[in-house]
C-alpha positions in Angstrom: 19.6 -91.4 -61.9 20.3 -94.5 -60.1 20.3 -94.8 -56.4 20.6 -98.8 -55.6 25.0 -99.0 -55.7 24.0 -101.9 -58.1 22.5 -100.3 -60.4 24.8 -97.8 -60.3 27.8 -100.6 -61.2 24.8 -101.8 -64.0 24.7 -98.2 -65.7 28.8 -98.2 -65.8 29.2 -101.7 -67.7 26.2 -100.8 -70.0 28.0 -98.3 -71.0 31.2 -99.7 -71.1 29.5 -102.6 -73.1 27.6 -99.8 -75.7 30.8 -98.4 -76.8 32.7 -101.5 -77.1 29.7 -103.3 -79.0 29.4 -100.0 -81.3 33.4 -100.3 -82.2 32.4 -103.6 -83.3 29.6 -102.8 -85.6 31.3 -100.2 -87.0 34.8 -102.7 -88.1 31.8 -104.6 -89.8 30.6 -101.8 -91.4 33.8 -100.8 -92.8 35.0 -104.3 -93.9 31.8 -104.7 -95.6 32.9 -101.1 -97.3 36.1 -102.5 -98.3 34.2 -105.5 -99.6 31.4 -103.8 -102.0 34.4 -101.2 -103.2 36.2 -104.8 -104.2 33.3 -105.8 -105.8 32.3 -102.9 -108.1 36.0 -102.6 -109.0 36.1 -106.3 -109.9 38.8 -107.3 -108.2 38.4 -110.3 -107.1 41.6 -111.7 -104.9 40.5 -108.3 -102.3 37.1 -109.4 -102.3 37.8 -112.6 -101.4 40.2 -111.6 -99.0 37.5 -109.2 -97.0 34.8 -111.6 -97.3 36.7 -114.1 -95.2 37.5 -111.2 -92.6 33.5 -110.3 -92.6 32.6 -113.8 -92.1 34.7 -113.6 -89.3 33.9 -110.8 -87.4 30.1 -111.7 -88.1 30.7 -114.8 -86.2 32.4 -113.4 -83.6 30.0 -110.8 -83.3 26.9 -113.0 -83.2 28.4 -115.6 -80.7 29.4 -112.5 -78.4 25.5 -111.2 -79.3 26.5 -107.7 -80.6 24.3 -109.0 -83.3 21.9 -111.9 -83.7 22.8 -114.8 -85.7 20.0 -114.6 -88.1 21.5 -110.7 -89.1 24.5 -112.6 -89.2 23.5 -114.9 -91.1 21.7 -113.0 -93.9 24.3 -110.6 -94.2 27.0 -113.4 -94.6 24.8 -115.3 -97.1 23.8 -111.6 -99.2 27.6 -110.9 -99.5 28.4 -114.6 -100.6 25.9 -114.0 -103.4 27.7 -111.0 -104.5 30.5 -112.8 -104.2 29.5 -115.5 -107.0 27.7 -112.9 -109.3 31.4 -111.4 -109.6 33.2 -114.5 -110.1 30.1 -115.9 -112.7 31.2 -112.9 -115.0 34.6 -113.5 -114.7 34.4 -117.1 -115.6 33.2 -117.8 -118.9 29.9 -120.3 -119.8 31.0 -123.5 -120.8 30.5 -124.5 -124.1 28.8 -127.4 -123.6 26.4 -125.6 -121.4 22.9 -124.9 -123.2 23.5 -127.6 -126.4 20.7 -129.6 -126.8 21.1 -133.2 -126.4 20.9 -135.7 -129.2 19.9 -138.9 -129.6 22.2 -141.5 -131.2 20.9 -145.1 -132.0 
């Protein structure tokens, strides 16, 4: 255990500081949840909904460094992808899309 009264003060706000930046991570976790469950059910006004949330609170997470920016920044850009897999199955090819192009003279 600590002796030095600084350290002491150091052990409190670390802990403090645990709990707080484990409350945190676990919001994420659970709007990320909400997010995939969106996903998988197709429904796509909720998903976009909870990804703007979880873009959020990964910002504000990373510039408060409860997670680094990179994680942040791979989780926002994985969820984004799932994101416009969901949407490219709800929206349907274009017809045009594929034809060969011919030549006129």
């Amino acid at each position: 255990m600590a002796k030095i009264k600084s350290q002491i003060k150091r052990v409190k706000t670390n802990k403090k500081r645990r709990i707080a930046n484990k409350s945190k991570k676990s919001e994420i976790k659970t709007v990320v949840k909400q997010f995939e469950r969106a996903v998988t059910e197709k429904d796509l006004e909720t998903a976009r909904a909870q990804l703007t949330r979880v873009v959020s609170l990964l910002d504000k997470a990373a510039s408060k460094k409860i997670i680094h920016k990179n994680k942040a920044a791979n989780k926002k850009s994985k969820l984004y992808r799932r994101l416009n897999s969901l949407t490219a199955q709800e929206r349907p090819l274009c017809p045009l899309q594929g034809a060969s192009k011919s030549v006129t003279n």
